[in-house]
C-alpha positions as CSV (number, residue, x, y, z in Angstrom):
1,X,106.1,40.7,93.0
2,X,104.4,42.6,95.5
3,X,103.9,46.0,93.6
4,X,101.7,44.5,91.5
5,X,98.6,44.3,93.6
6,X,99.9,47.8,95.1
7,X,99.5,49.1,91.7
8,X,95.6,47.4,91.3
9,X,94.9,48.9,94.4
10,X,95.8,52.0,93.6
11,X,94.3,52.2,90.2
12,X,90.8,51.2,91.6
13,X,91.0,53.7,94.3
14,X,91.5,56.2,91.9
15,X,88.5,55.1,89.8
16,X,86.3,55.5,92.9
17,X,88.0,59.0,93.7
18,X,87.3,60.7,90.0
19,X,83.8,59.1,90.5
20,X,83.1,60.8,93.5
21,X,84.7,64.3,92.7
22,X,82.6,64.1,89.6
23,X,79.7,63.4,91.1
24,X,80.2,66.3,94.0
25,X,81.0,68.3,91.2
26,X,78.3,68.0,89.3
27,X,75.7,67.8,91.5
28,X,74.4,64.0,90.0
29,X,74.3,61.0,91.8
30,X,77.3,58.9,91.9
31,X,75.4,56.0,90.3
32,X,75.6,57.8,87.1
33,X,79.1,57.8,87.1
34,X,79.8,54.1,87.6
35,X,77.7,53.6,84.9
36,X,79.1,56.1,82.6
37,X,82.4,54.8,83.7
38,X,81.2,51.1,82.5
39,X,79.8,51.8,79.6
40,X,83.1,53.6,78.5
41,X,85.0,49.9,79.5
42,X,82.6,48.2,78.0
43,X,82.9,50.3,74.7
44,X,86.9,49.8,74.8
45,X,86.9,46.3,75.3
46,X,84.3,45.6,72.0
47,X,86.8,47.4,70.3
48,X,89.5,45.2,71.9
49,X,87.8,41.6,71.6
50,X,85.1,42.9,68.5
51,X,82.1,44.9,68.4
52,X,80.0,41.7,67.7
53,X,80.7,40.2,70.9
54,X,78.1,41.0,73.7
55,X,80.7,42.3,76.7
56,X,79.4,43.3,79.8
57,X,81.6,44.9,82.6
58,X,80.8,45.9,86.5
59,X,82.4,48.4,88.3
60,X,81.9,47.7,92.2
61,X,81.0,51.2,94.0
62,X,82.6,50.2,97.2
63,X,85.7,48.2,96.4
64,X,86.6,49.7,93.1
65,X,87.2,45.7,92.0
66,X,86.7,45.5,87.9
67,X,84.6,42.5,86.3
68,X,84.9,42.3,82.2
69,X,82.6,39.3,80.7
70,X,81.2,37.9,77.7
71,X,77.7,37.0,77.4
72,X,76.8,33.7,75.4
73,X,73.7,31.9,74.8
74,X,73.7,28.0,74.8
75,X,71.9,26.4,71.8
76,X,72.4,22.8,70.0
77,X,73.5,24.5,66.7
78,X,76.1,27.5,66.7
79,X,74.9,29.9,63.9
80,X,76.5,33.2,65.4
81,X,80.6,32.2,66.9
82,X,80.1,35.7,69.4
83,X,77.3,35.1,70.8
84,X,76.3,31.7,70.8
85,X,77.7,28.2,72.1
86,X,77.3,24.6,72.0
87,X,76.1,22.6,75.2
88,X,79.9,20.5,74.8
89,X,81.7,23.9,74.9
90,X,78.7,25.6,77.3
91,X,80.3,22.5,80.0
92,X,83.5,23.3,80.3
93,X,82.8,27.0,80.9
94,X,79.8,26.4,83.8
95,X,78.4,22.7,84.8
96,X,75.0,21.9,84.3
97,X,74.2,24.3,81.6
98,X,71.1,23.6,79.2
99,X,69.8,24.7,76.1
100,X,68.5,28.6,76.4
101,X,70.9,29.4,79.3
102,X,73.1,32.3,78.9
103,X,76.4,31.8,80.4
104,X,78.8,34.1,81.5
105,X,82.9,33.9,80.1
106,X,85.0,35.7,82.4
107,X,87.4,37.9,79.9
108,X,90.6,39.7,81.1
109,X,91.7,43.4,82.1
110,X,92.2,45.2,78.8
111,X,94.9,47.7,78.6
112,X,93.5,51.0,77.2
113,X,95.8,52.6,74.7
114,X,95.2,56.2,73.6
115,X,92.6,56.1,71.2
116,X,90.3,53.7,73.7
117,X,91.2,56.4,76.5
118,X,90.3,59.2,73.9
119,X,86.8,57.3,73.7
120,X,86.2,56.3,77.2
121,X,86.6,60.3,78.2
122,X,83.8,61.4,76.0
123,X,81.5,58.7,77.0
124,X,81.6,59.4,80.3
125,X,81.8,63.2,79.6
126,X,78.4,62.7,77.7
127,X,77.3,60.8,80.1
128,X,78.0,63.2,83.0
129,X,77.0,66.1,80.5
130,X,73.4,64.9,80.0
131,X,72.8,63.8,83.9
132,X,74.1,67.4,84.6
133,X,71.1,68.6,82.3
134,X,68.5,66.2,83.7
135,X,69.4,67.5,87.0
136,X,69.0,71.0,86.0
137,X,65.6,70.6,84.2
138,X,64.6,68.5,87.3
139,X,65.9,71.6,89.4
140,X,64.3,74.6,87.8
141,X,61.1,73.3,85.9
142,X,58.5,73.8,89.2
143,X,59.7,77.4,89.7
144,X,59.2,79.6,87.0
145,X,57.4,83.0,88.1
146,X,60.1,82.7,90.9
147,X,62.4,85.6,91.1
148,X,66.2,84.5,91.2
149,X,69.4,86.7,90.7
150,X,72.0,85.4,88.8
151,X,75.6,87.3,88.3
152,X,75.7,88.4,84.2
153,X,78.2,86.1,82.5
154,X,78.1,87.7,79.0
155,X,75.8,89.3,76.6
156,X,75.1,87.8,73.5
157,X,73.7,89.8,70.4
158,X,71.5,91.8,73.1
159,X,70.9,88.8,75.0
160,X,72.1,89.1,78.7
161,X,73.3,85.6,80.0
162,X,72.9,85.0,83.7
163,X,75.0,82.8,85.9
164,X,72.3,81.4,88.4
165,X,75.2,78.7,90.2
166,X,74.1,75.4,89.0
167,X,72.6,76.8,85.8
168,X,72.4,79.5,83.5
169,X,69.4,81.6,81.9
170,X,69.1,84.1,79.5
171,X,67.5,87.3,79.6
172,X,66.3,88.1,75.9
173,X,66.4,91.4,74.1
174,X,62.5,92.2,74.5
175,X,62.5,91.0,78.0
176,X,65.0,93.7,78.9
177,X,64.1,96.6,80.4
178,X,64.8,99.5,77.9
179,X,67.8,101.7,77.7
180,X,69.1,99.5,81.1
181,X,72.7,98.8,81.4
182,X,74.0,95.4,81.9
183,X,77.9,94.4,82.3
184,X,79.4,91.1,82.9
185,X,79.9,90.6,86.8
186,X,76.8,92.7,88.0
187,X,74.5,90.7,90.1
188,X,71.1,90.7,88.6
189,X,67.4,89.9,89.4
190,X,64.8,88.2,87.1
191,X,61.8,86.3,86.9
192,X,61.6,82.9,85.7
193,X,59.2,83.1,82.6
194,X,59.8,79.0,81.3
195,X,61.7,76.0,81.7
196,X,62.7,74.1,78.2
197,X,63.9,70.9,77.4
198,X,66.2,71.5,74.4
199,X,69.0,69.8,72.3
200,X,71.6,71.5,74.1
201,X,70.2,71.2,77.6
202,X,67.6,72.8,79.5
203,X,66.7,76.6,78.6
204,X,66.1,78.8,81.6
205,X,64.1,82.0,80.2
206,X,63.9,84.7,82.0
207,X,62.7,88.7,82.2
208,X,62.7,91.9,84.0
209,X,60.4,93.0,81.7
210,X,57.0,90.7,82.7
211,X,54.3,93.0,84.7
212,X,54.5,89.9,86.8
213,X,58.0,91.1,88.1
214,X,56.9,94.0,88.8
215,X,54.4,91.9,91.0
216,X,56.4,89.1,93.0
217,X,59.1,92.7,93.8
218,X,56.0,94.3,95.6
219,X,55.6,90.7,97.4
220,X,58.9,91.1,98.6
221,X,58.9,94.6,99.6
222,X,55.5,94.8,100.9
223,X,54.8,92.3,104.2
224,X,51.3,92.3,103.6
225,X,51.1,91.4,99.9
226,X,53.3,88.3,101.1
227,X,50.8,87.1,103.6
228,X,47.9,87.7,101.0
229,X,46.2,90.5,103.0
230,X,46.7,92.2,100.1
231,X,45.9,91.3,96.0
232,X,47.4,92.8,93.5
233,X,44.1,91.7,91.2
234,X,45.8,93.5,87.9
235,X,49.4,95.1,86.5
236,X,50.3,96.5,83.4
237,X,53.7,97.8,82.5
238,X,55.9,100.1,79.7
239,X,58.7,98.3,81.1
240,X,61.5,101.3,81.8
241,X,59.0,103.7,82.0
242,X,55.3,103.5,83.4
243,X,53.3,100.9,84.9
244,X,49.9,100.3,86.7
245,X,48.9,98.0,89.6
246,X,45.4,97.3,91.1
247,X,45.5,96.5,94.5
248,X,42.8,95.6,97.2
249,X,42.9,94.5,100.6
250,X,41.1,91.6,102.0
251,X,41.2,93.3,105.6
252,X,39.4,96.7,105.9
253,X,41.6,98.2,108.2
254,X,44.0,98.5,106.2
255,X,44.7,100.6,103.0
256,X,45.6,98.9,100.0
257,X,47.3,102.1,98.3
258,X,49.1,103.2,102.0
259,X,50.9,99.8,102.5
260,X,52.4,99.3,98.5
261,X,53.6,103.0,98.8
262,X,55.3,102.5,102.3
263,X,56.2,105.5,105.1
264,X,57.6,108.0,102.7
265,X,57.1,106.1,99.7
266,X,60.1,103.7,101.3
267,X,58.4,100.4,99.8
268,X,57.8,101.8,96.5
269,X,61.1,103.4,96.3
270,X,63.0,100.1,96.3
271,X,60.4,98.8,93.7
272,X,61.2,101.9,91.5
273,X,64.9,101.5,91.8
274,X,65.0,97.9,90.9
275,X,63.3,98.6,87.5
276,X,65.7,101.9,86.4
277,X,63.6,104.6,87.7
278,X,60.1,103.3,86.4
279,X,57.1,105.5,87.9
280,X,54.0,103.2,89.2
281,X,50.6,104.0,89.8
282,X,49.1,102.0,92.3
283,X,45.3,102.2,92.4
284,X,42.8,100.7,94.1
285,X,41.2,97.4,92.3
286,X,37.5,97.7,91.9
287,X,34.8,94.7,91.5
288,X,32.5,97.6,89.5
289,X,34.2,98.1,86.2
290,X,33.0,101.7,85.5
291,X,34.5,102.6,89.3
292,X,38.0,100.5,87.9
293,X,38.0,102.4,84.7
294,X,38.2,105.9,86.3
295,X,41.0,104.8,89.1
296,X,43.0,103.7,86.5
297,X,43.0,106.8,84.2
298,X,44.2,108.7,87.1
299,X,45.3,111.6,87.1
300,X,43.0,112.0,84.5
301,X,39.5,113.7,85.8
302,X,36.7,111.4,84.2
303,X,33.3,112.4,83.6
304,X,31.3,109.6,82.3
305,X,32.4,105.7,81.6
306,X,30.1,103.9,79.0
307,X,30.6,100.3,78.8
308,X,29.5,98.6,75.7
309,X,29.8,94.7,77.1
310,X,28.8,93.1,73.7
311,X,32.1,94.7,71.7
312,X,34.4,94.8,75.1
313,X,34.8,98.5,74.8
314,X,34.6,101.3,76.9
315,X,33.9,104.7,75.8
316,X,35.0,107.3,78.6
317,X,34.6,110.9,78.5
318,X,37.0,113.5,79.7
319,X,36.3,117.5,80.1
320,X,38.4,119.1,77.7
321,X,41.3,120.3,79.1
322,X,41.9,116.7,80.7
323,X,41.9,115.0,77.6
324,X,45.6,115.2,76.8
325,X,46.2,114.1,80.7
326,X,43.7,110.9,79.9
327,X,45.5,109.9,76.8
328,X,48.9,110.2,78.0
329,X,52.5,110.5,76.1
330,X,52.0,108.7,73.2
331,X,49.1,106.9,74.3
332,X,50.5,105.5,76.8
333,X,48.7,106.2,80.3
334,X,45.2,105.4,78.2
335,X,46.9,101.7,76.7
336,X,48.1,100.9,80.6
337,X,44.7,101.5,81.8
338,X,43.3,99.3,78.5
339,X,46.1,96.4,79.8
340,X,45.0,97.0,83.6
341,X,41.0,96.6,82.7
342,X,41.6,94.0,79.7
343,X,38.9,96.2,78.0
344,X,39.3,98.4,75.0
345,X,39.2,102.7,76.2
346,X,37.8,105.2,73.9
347,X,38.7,108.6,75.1
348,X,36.4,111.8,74.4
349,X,36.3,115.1,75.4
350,X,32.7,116.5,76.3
351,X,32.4,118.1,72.9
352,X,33.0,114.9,71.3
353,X,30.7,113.2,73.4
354,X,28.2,116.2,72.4
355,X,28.9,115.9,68.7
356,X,28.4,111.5,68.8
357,X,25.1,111.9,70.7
358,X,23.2,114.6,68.5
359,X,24.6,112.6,65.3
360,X,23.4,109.7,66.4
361,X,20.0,110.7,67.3
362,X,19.7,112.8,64.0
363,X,20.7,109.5,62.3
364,X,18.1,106.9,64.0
365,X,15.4,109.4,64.2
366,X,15.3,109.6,60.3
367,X,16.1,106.2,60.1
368,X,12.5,105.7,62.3
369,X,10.9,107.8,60.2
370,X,11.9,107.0,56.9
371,X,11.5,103.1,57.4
372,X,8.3,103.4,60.2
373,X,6.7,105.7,57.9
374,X,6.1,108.1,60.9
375,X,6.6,111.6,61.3
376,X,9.6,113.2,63.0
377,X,7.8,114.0,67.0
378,X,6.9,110.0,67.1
379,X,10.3,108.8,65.5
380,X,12.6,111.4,68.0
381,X,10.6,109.7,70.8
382,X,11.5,106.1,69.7
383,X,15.1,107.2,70.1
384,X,14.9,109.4,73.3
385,X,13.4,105.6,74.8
386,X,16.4,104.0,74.0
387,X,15.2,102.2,70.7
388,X,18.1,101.8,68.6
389,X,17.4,99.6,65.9
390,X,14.2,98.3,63.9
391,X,14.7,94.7,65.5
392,X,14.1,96.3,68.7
393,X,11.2,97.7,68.2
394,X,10.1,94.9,66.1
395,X,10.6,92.3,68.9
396,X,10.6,93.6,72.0
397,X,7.5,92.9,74.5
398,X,4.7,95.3,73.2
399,X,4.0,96.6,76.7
400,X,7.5,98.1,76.5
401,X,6.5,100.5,73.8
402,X,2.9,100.9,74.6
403,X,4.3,102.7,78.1
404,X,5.6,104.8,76.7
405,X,3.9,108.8,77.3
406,X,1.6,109.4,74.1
407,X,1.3,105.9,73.0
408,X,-1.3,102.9,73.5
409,X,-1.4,99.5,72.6
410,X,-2.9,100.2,68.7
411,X,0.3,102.7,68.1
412,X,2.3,99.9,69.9
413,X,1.1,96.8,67.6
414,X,0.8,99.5,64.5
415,X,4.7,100.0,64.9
416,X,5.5,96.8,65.4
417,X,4.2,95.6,62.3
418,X,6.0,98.3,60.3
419,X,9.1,97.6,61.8
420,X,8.4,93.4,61.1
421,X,7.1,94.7,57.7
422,X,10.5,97.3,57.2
423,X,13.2,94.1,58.1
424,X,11.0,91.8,55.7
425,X,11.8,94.4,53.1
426,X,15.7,95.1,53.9
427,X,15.6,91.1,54.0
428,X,14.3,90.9,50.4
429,X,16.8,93.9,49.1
430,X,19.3,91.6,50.7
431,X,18.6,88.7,49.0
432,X,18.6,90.3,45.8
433,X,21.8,91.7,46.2
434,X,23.2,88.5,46.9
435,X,22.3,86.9,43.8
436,X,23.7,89.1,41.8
437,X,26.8,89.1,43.5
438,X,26.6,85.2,42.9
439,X,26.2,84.1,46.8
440,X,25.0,80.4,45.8
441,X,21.3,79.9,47.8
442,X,23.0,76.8,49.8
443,X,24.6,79.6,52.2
444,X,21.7,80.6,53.3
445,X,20.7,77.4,54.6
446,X,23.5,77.7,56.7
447,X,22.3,78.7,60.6
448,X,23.1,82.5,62.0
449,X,23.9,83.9,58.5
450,X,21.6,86.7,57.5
451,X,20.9,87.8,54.0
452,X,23.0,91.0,55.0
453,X,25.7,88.7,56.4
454,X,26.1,86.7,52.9
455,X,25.9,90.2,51.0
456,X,29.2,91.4,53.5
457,X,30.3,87.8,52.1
458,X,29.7,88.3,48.8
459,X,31.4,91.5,48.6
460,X,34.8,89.6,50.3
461,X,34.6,86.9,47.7
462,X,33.0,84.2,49.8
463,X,30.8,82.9,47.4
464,X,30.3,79.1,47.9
465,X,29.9,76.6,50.3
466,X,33.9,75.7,49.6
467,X,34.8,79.7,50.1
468,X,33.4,80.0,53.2
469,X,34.7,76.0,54.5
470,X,38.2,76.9,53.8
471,X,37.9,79.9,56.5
472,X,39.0,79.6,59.7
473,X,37.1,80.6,62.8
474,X,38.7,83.9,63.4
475,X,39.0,84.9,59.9
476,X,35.2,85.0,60.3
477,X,34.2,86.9,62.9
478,X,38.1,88.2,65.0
479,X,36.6,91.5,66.2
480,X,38.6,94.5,65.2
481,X,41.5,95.7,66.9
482,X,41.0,98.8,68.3
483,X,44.3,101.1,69.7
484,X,43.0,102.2,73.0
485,X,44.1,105.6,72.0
486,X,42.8,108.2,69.0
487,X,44.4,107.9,66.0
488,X,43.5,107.3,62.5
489,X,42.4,104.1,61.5
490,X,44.6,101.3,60.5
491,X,44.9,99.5,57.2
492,X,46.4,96.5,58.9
493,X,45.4,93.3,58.1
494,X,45.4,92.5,61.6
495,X,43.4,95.5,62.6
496,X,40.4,95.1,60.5
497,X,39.1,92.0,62.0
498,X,36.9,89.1,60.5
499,X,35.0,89.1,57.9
500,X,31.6,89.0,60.0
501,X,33.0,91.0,62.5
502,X,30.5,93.7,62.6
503,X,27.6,91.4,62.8
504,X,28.8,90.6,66.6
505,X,28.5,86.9,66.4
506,X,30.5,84.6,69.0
507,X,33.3,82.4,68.8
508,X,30.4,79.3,69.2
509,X,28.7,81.0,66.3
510,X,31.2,81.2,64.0
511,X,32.4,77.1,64.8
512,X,29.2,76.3,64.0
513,X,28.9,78.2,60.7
514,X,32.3,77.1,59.7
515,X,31.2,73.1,60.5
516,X,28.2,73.4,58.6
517,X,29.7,74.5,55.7
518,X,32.0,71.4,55.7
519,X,29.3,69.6,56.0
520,X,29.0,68.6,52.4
521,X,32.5,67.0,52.7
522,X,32.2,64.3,54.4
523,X,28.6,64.0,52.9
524,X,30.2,63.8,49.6
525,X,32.7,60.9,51.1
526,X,29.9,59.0,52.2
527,X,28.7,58.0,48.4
528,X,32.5,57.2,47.4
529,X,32.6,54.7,50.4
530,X,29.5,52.8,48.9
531,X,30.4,52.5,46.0
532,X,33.4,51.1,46.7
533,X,32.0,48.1,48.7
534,X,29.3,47.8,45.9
535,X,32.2,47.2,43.9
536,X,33.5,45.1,46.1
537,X,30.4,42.6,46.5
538,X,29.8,42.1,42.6
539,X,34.1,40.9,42.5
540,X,32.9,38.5,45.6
């Protein structure tokens, strides 16, 4: 008789003892698996006394001891026999008891046979399973752009996975650096990109690939990057083969460029290995855009750096025999320096730049001349000011053109009113063309839309107030994309911009077309709504 309780004892200390090693095992709190473990007895004895009954067990944490009971409610009129119990019956089970208690039936141990054991297992293995993924969401969502290493575990279809001990994370094909070599069991290091709650459990992304790898490796190689002496303010990579930094220290005694690069290149170095060999250019960061442009095109020689600020570009010119140097192989020193400056580079020899100029003041001074109705000495003047257009001289302070050598105040107003007079006439041509390409007159009610605008509309089938409400922002006015390298142009739909994007208009410009031509929709709702109600009153 005395192995009995010998045998208890020993069962509940082994409950207790898979608890813990599970717990340890898994990293969760212990908690967890009690109440895994209780739900799984709970489960098994439904199946044992009937799923309708509401069974309830407790597992003590400290003693191991095992309570199984059945939950009933006490009401005067038994409708539900599993749940539910008289107030005769609710007396013999606890004194005292009312109508609306809930009393508690003590139920015996249940044996679990193999199918109950079967389903206890995966209750508390899904139970464990899902704390496990809690705990590494919990552990790894506050530190992406971290760098960890990780030992590779496998590769997947080009995917790397990476063991990182209480987790894994995945390196993905385009986050690879090219043409690297990756076998299971080499330790690896990677940047956390994003943290993912998923189906199957957190997903840990990570890259080698990032520019800010490149970045957070120089913070661990270079001291003085760590204590925030010195910013890398920009980086742009061809991951496996180039990249760019812009650095600048925040103590003047010491040299940006000279600290990255390390006694005899030692900091670099270890940079360069880490990413297969990859060669970085690190440049000094400048506030002055023009002085940032010409660092970054090193080694390139730069002669002049225009910078149109309306259209984000940035035309530079190169002498001639530094032109290939400026574009790089395949583009590719000009597109890092286009990353690095988030501007778009045009690169042109002197000749080019030559060429551009003489066209362009052949074309606006006949342009001048032809609409002003002057002759060619007064219209090559216009253009050697700087007038580039008839708006500007049509609205800019009349002092401005009155200053200039030759001219007075008379000449100034005279070609002011030939310029107004010259628009009101391309305005009219406009117009006309519109019509007859069946623009309907309501668009031109529309705010910021020229007549020359709803011609370029016209022409792309935009036609209506509907057309052009069934647009979305960007289809508007999405500037082109320009390849900050020379090539021929692109007939890619994503390359040739908006619609409008010519006309230079802003993203607020082109909401507020695209709103006002909806307009009329919920105008046209309005009557509908009325109407109904009038309806409405009459049947009342």
């Amino acid at each position: 008789m005395a192995t009995a309780p010998a045998a208890v004892s020993a069962n509940k200390a082994e409950l207790l003892a898979i608890a813990d090693a599970v717990a340890r095992e898994k990293l969760i709190d212990k908690g967890i698996v009690i109440e895994a473990m209780e739900d799984a007895i709970q489960r098994a004895a439904r199946a044992r006394y009937g799923a309708e009954n509401d069974i309830r067990a407790k597992l003590d944490p400290n003693s191991g001891d095992l309570r199984l009971w059945r939950v009933l409610e006490v009401v005067e009129e038994v409708e539900d026999h599993f749940k539910q119990i008289d107030t005769k019956g609710a007396q013999k089970l606890q004194k005292g008891a009312a109508v609306g208690d809930f009393i508690v039936d003590p139920l015996p141990p249940i044996e679990f046979g193999r199918i109950a054991a079967q389903a206890a297992k995966q209750v508390i293995f899904q139970k464990v399973r899902d704390a496990e993924r809690e705990r590494q969401f919990e552990e790894f969502k506050d530190r992406t752009s971290e760098i960890i290493t990780g030992v590779v575990k496998r590769v997947e279809f080009g995917h790397v996975v990476v063991d990182l001990g209480r987790a894994e994370g995945v390196i993905r094909r385009d986050q690879q650096i090219p043409r690297e070599m990756v076998r299971v069991g080499d330790r690896i290091r990677s940047l956390i990109m994003a943290v993912r709650r998923e189906a199957r459990g957190p997903q840990i992304f990570l890259s080698r690939a990032h520019p800010d790898f490149m970045k957070k490796l120089f913070a661990q190689e270079v001291p003085e990057i760590y204590d925030g002496i010195i910013e890398i303010k920009a980086a742009a990579r061809d991951p496996g083969s180039r990249a760019k930094i812009g650095v600048i220290s925040h103590d003047s005694s010491i040299d940006p460029v000279g600290a990255c690069v390390g006694m005899k290149g030692s900091r670099v170095q270890a940079v360069v290995q880490e990413l297969q060999g990859e060669k970085i250019d690190i440049i000094p960061w400048s506030q002055d855009l023009a002085t940032f442009v010409v660092n970054a095109l090193q080694p390139a020689t730069v002669s002049r750096v225009v910078i149109d600020e309306e259209e984000g570009r940035i035309e530079v010119v190169v002498p001639d025999d530094q032109l290939s140097l400026a574009i790089g192989r395949r583009g590719q020193n000009v597109r890092l320096a286009s990353q690095l400056t988030t501007s778009q580079i045009d690169i042109l020899t002197e000749a080019d730049a030559s060429e551009k100029r003489q066209r362009e003041f052949v074309e606006r001074s006949e342009m001048f001349q032809n609409e002003l109705d002057v002759d060619e000495t007064l219209s090559q003047l216009l253009v050697a000011e700087g007038f580039t257009s008839l708006e500007e001289v049509a609205y800019v302070p009349v002092d401005e053109i009155a200053s200039i050598e030759g001219l007075d105040d008379e000449i100034a107003s005279e070609l002011q009113s030939r310029a107004g007079e010259a628009l009101e006439r391309r305005e009219a041509a406009s117009r006309e063309e519109r019509r007859k390409l069946g623009v309907d007159d309501a668009l031109a009610e529309i705010p910021h839309l020229t007549e020359q605008m709803l011609v370029t509309l016209g022409k792309a089938n935009i036609r209506t107030l509907d057309d052009l409400a069934d647009l979305a922002t960007d289809e508007l006015i999405q500037k082109k994309r320009v390849e900050p390298r020379r090539r021929e142009p692109s007939n890619r739909p994503e390359d040739k911009g908006g619609i409008l994007s010519e006309y230079g208009l802003s993203e607020e410009q082109g909401n507020e077309i695209i709103m006002a031509a909806r307009a009329h929709w919920f105008e046209d709702e309005a009557p509908a709504a009325t109407e109904e109600d009038a309806v409405a009153g009459e049947e009342q």
